[in-house]
C-alpha positions in Angstrom: -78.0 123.8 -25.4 -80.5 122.0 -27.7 -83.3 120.2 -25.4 -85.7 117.5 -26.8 -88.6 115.5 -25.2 -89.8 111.8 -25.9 -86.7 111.5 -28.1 -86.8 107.9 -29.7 -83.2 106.5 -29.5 -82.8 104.4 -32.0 -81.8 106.8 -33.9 -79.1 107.9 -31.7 -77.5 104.1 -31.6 -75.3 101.9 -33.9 -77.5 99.0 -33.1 -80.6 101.1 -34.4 -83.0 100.1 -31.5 -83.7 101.8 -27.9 -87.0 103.0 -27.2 -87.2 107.3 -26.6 -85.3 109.3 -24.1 -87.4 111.6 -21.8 -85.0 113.8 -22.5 -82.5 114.7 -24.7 -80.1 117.9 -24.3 -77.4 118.2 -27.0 -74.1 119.5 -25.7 -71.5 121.9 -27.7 -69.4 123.2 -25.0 -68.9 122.7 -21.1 -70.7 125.4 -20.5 -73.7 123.9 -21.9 -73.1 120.9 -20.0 -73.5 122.4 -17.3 -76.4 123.8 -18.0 -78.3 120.0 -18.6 -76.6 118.9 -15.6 -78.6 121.3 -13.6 -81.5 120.6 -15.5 -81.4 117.0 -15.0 -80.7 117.9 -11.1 -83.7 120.3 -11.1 -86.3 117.6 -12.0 -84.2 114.8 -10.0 -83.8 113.1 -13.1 -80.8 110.6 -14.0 -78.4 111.3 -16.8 -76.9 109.0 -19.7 -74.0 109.9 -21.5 -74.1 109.6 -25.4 -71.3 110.0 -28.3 -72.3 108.2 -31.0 -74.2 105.1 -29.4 -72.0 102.7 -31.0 -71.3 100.7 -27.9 -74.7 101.0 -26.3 -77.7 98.7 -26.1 -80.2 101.2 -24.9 -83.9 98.7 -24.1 -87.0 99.0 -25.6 -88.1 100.8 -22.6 -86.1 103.9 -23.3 -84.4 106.3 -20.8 -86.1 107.7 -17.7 -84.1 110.5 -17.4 -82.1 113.4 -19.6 -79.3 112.0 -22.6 -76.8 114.2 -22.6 -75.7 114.2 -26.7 -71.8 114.8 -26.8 -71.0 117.4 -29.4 -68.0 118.6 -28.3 -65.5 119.4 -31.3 -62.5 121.1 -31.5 -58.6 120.2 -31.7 -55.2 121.5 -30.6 -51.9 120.6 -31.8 -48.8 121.5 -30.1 -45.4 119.7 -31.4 -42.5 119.2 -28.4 -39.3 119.8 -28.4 -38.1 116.2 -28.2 -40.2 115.7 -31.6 -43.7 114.6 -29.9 -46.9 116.1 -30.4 -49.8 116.7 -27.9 -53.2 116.5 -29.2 -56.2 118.2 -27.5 -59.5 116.7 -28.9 -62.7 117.7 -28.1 -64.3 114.6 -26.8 -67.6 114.9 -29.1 -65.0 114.3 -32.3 -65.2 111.0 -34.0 -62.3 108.9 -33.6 -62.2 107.9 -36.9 -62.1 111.2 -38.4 -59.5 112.1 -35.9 -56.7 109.4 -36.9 -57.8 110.5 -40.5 -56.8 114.4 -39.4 -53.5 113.0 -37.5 -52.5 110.8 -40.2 -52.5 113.6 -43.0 -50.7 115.7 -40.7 -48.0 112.9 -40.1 -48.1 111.9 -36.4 -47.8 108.6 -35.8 -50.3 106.6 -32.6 -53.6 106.0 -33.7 -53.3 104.9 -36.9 -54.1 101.2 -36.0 -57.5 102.5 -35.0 -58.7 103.4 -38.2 -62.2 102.8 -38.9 -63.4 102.6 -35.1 -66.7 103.8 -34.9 -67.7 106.2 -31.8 -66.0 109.3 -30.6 -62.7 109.9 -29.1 -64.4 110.5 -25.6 -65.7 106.8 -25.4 -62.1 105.8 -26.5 -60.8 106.4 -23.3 -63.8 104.7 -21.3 -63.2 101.3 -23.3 -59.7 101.4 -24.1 -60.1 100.8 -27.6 -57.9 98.4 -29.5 -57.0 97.2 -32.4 -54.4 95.6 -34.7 -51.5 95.8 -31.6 -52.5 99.2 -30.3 -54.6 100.5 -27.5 -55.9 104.0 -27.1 -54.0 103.6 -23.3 -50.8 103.8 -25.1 -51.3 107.3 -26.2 -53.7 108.8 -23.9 -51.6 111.3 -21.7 -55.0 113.2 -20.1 -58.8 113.1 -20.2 -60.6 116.3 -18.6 -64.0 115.2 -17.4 -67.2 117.2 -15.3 -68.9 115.7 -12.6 -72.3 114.9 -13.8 -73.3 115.0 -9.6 -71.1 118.6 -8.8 -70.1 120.1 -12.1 -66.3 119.8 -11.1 -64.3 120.1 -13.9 -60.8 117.6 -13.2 -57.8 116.2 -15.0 -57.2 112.6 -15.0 -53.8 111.4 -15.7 -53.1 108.3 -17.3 -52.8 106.6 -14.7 -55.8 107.5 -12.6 -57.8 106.6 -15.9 -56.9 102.9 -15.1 -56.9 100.9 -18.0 -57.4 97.7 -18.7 -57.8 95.2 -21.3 -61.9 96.9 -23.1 -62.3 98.6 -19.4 -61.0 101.8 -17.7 -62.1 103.4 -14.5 -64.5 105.3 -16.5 -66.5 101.9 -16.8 -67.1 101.6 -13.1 -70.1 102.8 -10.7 -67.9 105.6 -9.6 -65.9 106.5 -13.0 -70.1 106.9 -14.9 -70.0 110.1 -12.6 -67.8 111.7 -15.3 -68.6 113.2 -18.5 -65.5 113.2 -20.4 -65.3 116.9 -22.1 -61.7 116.6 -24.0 -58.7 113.6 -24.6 -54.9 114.5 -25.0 -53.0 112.3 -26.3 -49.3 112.0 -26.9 -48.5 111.4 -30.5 -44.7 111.2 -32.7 -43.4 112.4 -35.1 -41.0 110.1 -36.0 -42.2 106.8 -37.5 -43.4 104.3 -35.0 -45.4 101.4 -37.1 -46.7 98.7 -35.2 -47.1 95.8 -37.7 -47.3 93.0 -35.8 -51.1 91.9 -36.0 -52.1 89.8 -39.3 -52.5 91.2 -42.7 -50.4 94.2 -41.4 -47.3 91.9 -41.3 -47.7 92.3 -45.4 -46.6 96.1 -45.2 -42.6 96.8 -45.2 -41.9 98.2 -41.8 -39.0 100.1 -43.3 -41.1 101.9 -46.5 -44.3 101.8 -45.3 -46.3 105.4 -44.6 -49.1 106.0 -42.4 -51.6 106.0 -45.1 -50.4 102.4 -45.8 -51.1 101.7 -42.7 -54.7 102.9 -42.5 -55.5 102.1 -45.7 -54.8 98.4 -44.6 -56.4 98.5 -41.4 -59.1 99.9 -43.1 -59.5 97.3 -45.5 -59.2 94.6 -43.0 -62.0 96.1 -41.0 -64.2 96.3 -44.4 -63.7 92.5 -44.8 -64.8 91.6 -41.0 -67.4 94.4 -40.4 -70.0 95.4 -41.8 -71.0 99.2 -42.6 -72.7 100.4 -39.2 -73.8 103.6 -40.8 -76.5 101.0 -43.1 -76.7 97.7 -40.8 -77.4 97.7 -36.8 -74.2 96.9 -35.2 -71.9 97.7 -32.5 -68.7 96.5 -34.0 -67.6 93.6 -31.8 -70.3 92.6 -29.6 -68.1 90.8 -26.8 -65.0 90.9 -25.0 -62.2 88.3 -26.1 -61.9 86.5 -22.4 -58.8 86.1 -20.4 -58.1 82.9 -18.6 -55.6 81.3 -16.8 -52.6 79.5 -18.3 -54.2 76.1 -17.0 -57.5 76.8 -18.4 -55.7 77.2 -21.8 -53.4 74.9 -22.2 -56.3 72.7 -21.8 -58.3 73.9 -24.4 -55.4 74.0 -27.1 -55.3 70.2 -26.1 -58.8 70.0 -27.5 -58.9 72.8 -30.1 -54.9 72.6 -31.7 -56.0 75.7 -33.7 -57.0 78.5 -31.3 -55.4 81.8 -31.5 -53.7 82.3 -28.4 -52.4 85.6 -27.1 -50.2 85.5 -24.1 -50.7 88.2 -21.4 -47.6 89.7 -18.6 -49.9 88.5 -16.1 -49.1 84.9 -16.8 -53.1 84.6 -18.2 -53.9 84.1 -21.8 -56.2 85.8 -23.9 -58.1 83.5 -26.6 -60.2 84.4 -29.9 -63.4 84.7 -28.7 -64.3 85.0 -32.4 -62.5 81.4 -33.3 -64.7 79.7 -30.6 -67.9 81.0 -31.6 -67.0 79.8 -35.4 -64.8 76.7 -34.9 -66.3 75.5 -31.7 -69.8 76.5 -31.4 -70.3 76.6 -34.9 -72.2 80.5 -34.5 -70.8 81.8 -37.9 -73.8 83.5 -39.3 -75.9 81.9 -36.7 -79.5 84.3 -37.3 -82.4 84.4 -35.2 -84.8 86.6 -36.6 -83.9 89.8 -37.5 -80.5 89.5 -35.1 -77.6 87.3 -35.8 -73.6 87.0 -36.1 -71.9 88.3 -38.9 -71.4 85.6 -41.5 -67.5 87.2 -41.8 -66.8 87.6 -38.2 -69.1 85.6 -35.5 -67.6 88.4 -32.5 -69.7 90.8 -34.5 -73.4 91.1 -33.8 -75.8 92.4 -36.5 -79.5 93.5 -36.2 -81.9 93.9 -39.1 -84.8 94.8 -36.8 -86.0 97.2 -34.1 -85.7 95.1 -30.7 -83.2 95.2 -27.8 -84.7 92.3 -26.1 -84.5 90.2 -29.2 -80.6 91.2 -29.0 -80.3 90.5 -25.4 -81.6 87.2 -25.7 -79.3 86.0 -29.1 -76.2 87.5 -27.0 -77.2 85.2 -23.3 -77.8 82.2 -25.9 -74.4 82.9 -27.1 -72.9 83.1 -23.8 -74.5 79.8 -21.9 -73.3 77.9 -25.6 -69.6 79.7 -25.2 -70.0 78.2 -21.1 -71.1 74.6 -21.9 -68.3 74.0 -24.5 -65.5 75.9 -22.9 -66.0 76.7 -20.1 -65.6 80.1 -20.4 -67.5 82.9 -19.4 -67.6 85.7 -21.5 -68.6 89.8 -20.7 -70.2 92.2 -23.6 -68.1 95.1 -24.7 -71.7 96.7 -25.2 -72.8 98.6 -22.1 -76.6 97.7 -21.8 -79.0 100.3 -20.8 
């Protein structure tokens, strides 16, 4: 285990700000885990769980306690009888480079989540999704540690429970957990999900999953920007989920707004249309922070202050409030 002090994190985040960590422990193995957990319980000191900060605004104030830096690598294949595969990933893997891996080897699931950033143990705590597919769909187990006992447990897929950008991982409880390895159930045989957009272009008959990923790849170029050169955390909000009432009056003002049916009899509505079409926020900059002038769900920040990006993301939410009447939730955990 690798142990830092007065580490600053802005270096350690997507949105390049954060002030410095009193700690910071870097993690290859569980066993080194456990070895900052019972640091951080020897000084009484809280603990914060990093991958690869791309869904974290961490304030200017910095962390109190010990980050724990998740550098856990390491994968398993094992193909199934019935022509699945199961997929053990080490949790500090990035995603990205994962689906690249699964994709040459030809198993089909997470192709649709090409070009994700963060690692394949945050997909599990925010249900990632993309382009028809969420990570739920193909997550069979995650094996986590207790960050207050040091028990090592399996959580099914079920006792993960996902939702639409949440998990159980996401609650007060669930933040106990430090997620240590993700298996996911993957095919072999071809699976395409091509329902979304520009992915309606590919043939669902000829296409491969290169084809695939190179399109949702080239879709995600045009709408995000590069977060290893520009402070971002991908989409910066949640697309909000209201009742059927609720939308059937706004498509009687706004005609035009993407609407996305739910089993739940709810709806869920482009929160990215409403900032553009409605509120006008397209490239809307305040200082060094702004939305993205090809995607208004995507925040971007030029400049080194989580306050600044606090305040552009509750502007955004009272101007979303006073013309919809919606209230809308960050995907970004703030710390």
């Amino acid at each position: 285990m690798q142990l830092h002090t007065n580490v600053s994190l802005c270096e350690y985040t997507t949105l390049k700000v954060g002030g410095p960590a009193a700690h910071m422990a870097m993690v290859q193995s569980v066993a080194q885990l456990e070895q900052a957990r019972q640091f951080a319980q020897q000084i009484a000191a809280p603990v914060l769980s990093l991958g690869s900060g791309s869904n974290v605004l961490v304030s200017d104030a910095g962390y109190p306690g010990v980050v724990i830096v998740n550098q856990i690598k390491g994968s398993v294949y094992q193909t199934n009888a019935d022509g699945t595969v199961t997929a053990t990933i080490g949790s500090g893997e990035l995603l990205d480079d994962v689906i690249a891996d699964t994709v040459s080897r030809g198993y089909w699931g997470l192709e649709n989540l090409s070009h994700i950033p963060g690692t394949i143990g945050a997909a599990p705590i925010q249900n990632v999704g993309a382009y028809g597919v969420e990570v739920s769909a193909v997550v069979e187990q995650v094996a986590a540690v207790s960050l207050t006992t040091g028990l090592e447990r399996i959580f099914t897929n079920a006792e993960c429970g996902f939702a639409y950008r949440d998990s159980y991982f996401k609650s007060a409880a669930g933040r106990e957990w430090f997620i240590t390895s993700v298996t996911c159930t993957l095919s072999t045989g071809r699976q395409p999900v091509l329902e979304y957009g520009d992915l309606q272009q590919l043939d669902p008959q000829t296409c491969t999953l290169a084809d695939i990923r190179d399109q949702v790849i080239s879709i995600r170029s045009a709408k995000f920007p590069d977060w290893h050169t520009v402070g971002t955390a991908g989409s910066f909000f949640k697309n909000p989920i209201i009742t059927a009432a609720h939308c059937q009056q706004l498509q009687q003002r706004y005609p035009d707004l993407p609407v996305y049916p739910q089993s739940d009899d709810r709806c869920k509505v482009s929160l990215g249309w409403i900032l553009d079409k409605v509120c006008g926020l397209r490239g809307h900059q305040a200082g060094a922070v702004g939305l993205y002038q090809a995607q208004a769900l995507v925040l971007i920040n030029t400049g080194h202050s989580a306050a600044a990006i606090q305040a552009l993301a509750s502007s955004v939410q009272q101007q979303v409030k006073a013309q919809t009447d919606i209230d809308i939730e960050p995907e970004v955990r703030f710390v």
